[in-house]
KEDRENGU-621039 format. One record per residue (C-alpha): residue in three letters; residue number from 1; x, y, z. Coordinates in steps of 0.1 Angstrom, whole numbers, plus 5000, padded with zeros to 4 digits. Example, Ala and Ser with C-alpha at 12.3 -4.5 7.8 and 13.67 -1.06 7.14 Angstrom:
<atoms>
{ALA, 1, {5123, 4955, 5078}}
{SER, 2, {5137, 4989, 5071}}
</atoms>
This chain:
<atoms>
{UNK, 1, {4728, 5563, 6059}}
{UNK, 2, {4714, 5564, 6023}}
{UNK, 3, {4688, 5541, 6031}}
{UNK, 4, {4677, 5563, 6061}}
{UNK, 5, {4673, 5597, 6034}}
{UNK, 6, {4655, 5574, 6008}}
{UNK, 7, {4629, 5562, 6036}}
{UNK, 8, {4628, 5603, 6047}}
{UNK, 9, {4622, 5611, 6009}}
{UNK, 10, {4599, 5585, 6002}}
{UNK, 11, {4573, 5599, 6034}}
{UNK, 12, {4580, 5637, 6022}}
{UNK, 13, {4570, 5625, 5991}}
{UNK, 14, {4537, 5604, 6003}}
{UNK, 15, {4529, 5637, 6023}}
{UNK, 16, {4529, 5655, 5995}}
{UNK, 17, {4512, 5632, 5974}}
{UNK, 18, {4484, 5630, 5998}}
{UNK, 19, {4480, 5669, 6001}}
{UNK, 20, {4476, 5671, 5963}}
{UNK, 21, {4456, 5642, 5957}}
{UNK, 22, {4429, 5648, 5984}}
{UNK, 23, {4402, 5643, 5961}}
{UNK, 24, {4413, 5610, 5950}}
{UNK, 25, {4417, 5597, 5982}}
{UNK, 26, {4382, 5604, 5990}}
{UNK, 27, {4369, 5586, 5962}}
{UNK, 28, {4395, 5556, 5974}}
{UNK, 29, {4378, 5558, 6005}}
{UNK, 30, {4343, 5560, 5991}}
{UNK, 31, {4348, 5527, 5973}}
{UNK, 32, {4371, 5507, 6006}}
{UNK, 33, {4327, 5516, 6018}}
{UNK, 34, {4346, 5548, 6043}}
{UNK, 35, {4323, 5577, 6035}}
{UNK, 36, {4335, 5595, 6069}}
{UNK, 37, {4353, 5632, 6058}}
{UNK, 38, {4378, 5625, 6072}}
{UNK, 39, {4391, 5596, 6053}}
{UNK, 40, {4414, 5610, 6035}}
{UNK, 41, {4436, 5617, 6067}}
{UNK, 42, {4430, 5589, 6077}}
{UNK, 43, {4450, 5570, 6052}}
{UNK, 44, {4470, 5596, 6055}}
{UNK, 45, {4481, 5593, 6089}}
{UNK, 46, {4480, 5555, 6085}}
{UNK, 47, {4506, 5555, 6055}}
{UNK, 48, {4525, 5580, 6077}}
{UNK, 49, {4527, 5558, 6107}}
{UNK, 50, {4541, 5532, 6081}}
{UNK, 51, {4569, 5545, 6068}}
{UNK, 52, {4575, 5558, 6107}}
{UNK, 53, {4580, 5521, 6116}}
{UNK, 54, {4599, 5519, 6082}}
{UNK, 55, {4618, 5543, 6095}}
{UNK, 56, {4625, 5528, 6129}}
{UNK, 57, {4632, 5492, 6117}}
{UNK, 58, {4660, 5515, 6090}}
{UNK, 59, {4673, 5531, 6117}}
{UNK, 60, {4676, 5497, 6139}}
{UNK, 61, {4695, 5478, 6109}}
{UNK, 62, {4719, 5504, 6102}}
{UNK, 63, {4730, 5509, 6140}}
{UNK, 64, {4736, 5471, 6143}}
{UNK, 65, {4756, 5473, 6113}}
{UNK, 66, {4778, 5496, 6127}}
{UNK, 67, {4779, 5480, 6159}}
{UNK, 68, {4792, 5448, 6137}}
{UNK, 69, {4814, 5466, 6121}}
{UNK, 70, {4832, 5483, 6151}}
{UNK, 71, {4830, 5449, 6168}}
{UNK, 72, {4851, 5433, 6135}}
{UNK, 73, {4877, 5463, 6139}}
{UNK, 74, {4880, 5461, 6176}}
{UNK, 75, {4887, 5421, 6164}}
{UNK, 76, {4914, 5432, 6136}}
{UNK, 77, {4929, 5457, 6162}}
{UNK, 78, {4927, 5425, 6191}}
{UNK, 79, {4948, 5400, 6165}}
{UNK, 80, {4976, 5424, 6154}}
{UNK, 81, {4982, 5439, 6187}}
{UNK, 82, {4981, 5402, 6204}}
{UNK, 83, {5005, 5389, 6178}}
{UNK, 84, {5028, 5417, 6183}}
{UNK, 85, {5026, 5408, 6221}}
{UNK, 86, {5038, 5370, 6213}}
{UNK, 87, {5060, 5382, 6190}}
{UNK, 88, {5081, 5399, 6214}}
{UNK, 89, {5086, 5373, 6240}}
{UNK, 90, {5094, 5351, 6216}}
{UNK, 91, {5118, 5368, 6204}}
{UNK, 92, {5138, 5373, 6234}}
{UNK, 93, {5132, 5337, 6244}}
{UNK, 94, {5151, 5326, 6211}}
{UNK, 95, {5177, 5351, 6212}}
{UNK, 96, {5188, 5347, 6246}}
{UNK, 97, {5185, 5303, 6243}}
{UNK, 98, {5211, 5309, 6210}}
{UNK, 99, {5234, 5335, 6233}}
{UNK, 100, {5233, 5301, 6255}}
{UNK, 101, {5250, 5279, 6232}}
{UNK, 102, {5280, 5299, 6233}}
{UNK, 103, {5308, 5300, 6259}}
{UNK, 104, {5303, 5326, 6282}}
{UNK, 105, {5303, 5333, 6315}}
{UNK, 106, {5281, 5312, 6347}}
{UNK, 107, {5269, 5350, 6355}}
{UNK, 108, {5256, 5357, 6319}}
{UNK, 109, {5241, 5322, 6319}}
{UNK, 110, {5223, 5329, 6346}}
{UNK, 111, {5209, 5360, 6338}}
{UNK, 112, {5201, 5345, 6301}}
{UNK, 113, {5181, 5316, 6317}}
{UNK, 114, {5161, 5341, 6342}}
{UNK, 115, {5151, 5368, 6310}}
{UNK, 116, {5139, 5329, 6298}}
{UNK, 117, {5120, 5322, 6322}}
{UNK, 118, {5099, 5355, 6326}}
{UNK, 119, {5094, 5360, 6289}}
{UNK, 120, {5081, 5324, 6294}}
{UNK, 121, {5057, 5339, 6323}}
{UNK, 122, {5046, 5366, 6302}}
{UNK, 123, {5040, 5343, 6271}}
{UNK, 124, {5018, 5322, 6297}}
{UNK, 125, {4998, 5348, 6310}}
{UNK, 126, {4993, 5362, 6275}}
{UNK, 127, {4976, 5326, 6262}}
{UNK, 128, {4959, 5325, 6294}}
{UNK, 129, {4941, 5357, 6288}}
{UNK, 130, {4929, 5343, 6256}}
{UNK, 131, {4919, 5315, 6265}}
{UNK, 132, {4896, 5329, 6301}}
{UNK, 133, {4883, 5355, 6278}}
{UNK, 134, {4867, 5333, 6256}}
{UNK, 135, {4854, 5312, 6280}}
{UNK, 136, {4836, 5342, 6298}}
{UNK, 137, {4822, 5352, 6264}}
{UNK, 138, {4808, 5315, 6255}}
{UNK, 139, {4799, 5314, 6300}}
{UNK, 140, {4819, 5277, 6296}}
{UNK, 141, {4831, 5286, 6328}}
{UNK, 142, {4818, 5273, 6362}}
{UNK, 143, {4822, 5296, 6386}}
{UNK, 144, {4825, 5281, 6422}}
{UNK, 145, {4830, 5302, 6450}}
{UNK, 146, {4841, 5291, 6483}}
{UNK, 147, {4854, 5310, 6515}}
{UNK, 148, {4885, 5333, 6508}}
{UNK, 149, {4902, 5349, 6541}}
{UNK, 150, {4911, 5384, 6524}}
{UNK, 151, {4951, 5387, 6545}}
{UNK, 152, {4956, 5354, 6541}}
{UNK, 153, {4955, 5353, 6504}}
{UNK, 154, {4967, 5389, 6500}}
{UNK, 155, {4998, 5379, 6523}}
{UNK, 156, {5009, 5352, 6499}}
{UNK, 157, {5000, 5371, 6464}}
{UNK, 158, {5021, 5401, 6473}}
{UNK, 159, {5052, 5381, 6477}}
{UNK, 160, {5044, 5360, 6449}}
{UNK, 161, {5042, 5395, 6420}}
{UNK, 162, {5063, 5414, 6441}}
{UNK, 163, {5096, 5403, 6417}}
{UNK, 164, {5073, 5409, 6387}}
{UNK, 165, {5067, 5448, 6402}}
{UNK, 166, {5100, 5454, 6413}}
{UNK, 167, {5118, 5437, 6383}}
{UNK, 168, {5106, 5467, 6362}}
{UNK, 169, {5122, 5488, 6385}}
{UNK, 170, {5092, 5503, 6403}}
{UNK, 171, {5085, 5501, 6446}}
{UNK, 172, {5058, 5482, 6451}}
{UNK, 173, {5040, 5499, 6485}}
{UNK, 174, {5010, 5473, 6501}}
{UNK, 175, {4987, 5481, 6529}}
{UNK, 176, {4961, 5450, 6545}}
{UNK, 177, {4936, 5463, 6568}}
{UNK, 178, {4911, 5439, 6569}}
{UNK, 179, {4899, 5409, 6586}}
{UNK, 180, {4871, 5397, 6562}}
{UNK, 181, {4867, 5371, 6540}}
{UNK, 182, {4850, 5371, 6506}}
{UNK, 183, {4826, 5343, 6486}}
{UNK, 184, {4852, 5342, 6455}}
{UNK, 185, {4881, 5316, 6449}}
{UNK, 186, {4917, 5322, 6450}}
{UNK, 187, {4922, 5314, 6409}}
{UNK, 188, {4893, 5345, 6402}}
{UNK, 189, {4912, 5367, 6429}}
{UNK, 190, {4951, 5359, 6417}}
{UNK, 191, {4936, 5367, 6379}}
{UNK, 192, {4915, 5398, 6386}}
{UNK, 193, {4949, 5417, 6409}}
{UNK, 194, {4973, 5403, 6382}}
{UNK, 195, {4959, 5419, 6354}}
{UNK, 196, {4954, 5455, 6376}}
{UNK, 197, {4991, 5454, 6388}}
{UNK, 198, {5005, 5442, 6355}}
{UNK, 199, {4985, 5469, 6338}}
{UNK, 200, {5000, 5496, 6362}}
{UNK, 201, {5033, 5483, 6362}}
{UNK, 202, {5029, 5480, 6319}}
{UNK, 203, {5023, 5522, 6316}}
{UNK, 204, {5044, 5529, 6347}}
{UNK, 205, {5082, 5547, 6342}}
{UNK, 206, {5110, 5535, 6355}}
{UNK, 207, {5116, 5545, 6391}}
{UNK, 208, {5076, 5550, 6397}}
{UNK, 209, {5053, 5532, 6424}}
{UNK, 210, {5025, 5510, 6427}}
{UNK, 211, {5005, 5507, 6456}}
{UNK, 212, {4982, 5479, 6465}}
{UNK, 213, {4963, 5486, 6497}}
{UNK, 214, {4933, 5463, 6509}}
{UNK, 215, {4906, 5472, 6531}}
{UNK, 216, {4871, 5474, 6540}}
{UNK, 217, {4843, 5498, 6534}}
{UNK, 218, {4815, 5497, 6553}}
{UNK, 219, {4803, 5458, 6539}}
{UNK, 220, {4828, 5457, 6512}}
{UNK, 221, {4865, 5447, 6510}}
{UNK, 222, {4883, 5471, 6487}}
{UNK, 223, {4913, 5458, 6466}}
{UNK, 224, {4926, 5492, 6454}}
{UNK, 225, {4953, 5497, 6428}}
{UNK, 226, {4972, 5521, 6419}}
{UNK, 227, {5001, 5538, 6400}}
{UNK, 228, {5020, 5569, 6388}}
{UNK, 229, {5016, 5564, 6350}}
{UNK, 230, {5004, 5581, 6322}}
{UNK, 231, {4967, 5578, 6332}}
{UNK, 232, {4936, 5575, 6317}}
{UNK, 233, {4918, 5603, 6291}}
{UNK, 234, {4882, 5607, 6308}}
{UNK, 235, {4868, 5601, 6272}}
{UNK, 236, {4877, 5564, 6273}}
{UNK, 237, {4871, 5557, 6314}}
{UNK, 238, {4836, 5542, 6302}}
{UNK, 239, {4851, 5520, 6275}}
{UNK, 240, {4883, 5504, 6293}}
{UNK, 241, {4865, 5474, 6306}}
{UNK, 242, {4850, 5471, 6264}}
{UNK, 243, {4864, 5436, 6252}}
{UNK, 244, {4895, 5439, 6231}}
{UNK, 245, {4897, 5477, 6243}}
{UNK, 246, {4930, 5489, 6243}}
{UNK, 247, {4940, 5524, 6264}}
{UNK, 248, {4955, 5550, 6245}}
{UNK, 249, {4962, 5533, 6215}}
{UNK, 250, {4976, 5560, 6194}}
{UNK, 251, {5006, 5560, 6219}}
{UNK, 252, {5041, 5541, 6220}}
{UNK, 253, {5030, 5531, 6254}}
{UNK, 254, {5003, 5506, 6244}}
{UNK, 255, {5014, 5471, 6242}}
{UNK, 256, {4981, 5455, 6261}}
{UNK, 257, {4958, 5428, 6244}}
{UNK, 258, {4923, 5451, 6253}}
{UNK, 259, {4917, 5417, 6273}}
{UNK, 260, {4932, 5421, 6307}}
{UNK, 261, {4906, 5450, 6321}}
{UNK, 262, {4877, 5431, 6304}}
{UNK, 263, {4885, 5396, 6322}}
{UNK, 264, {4886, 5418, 6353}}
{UNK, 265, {4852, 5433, 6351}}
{UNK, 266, {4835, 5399, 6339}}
{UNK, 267, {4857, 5377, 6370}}
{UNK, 268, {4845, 5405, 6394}}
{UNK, 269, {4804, 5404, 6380}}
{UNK, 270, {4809, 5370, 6392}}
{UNK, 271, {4820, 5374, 6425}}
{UNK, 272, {4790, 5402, 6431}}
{UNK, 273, {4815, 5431, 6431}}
{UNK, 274, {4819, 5458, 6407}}
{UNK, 275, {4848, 5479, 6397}}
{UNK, 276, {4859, 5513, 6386}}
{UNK, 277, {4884, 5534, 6374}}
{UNK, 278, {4896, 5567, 6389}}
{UNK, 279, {4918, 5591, 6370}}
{UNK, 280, {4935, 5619, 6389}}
{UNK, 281, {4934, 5655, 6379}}
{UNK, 282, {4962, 5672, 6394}}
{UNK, 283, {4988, 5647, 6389}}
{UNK, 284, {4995, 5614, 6366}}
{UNK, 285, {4981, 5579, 6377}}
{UNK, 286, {4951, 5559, 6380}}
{UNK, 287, {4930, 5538, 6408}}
{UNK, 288, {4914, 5508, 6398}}
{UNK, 289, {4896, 5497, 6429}}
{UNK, 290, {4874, 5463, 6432}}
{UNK, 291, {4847, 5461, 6458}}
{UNK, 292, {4835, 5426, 6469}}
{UNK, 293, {4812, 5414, 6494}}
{UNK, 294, {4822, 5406, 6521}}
{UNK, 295, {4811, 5375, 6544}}
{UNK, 296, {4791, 5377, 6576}}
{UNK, 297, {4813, 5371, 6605}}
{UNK, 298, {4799, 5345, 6624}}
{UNK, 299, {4800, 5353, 6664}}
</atoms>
């Protein structure tokens, strides 16, 4: 910013100096062999239009300094909050492995070696996101498509996170109305409807619902999400899918990575889709809803 006013003070002041020093100019001119009148605002407007570009290239260098810097803070915010989100699991994992080396019951033994394994899950899914994020950034990633039958793969992926939406005490509600099949692969899909569900389920209360309902629109398949949670602020609906973007972090309720909705959005570009977040207004929750392509049925 104090670069910008010193290039703005340096042109007021070439203005000025022009004005006053008309004369002088003209006699420049004279001896540069310019004998036209209007030489003096010539250089004038010449010396102008440089410190205009100075002005521009100024302008340019502090903007992508600041984009640098909010970049290195949305990094610093990314590394604490991830390490508190390893941190926890972690913790459980150890606490509940040590209550196993004492004598207790087959019942709390089971339930100690169940906690296990899905803070285990959770750990996993965690590194995963780090690791798929980067390779979308550094596009080390192949992407392969192939044939998906839409019910098929929904059928078996609802059972499979249904314990992981119910175990936080929320219904989990599914609709499948379609018969299409998308260019995509089942890894992309599994990742892209993970990370939706486990975000609603993550700023869901207790005794809530998610729904999952699948269907098609006009020559898209819509996978559409949704919850009874806290919501999303309208200010921050264009920055959600920002890499290392967390949603309302200034509350208790954050405990994301600012990865999950990113991965989404980049898995999604892939597959020719796009996908959008819907906030309600009369009443909490949002819609995440991903439209894909879907194939030409072949008669």
């Amino acid at each position: 910013m104090l670069s910008l006013v010193v290039v703005i003070a340096l042109l007021v002041v070439w203005v000025v100096f022009a004005i006053q020093w008309e004369g002088r100019l003209h006699d420049f001119a004279g001896r540069l062999g310019v004998t036209s009148p209007r030489s003096p605002g010539v250089i004038l407007a010449v010396g102008c239009a440089l410190f205009a570009l100075l002005i521009v290239f100024v302008t340019h260098q502090l903007a992508r300094s600041l984009a640098e810097y909010r970049y290195a803070r949305k990094q610093e915010e990314f590394v604490s909050g991830i390490t508190h989100e390893m941190r926890s699991p972690l913790a459980a994992i150890r606490l509940h492995a040590e209550t196993l080396e004492q004598d207790e019951t087959d019942e709390f033994r089971l339930r100690s070696v169940d906690y296990i394994l899905r803070e285990a899950q959770r750990l996993a899914r965690l590194i995963d996101n780090v690791l798929e994020s980067s390779r979308l950034v550094a596009r080390k990633q192949i992407f392969e498509p192939y044939e998906v039958e839409v019910a098929l793969f929904c059928q078996r992926f609802f059972a499979e996170i249904r314990p992981t939406v119910e175990g936080g005490n929320l219904a989990f509600v599914t609709a499948i109305d379609t018969s299409a099949s998308v260019l995509a692969t089942d890894e992309g899909l599994r990742h892209v409807l993970t990370n939706l569900i486990e975000n609603a389920v993550r700023y869901s209360a207790p005794g809530g619902r998610v729904w999952c309902r699948v269907f098609e629109r006009g020559p898209r398949v819509v996978f559409s999400i949704s919850d009874e949670g806290i919501g999303i602020p309208k200010s921050e609906l264009s920055l959600i899918f920002d890499r290392f973007y967390r949603i309302g972090r200034d509350t208790e309720a954050d405990h994301g990575s600012g990865l999950g909705l990113f991965i989404v959005s980049q898995l999604v570009e892939q597959m020719h889709g796009n996908v959008r977040a819907l906030s309600r207004e009369a009443s909490p929750g949002t819609t995440f809803e991903v439209e894909v392509p879907a194939m030409e049925k072949v008669v």
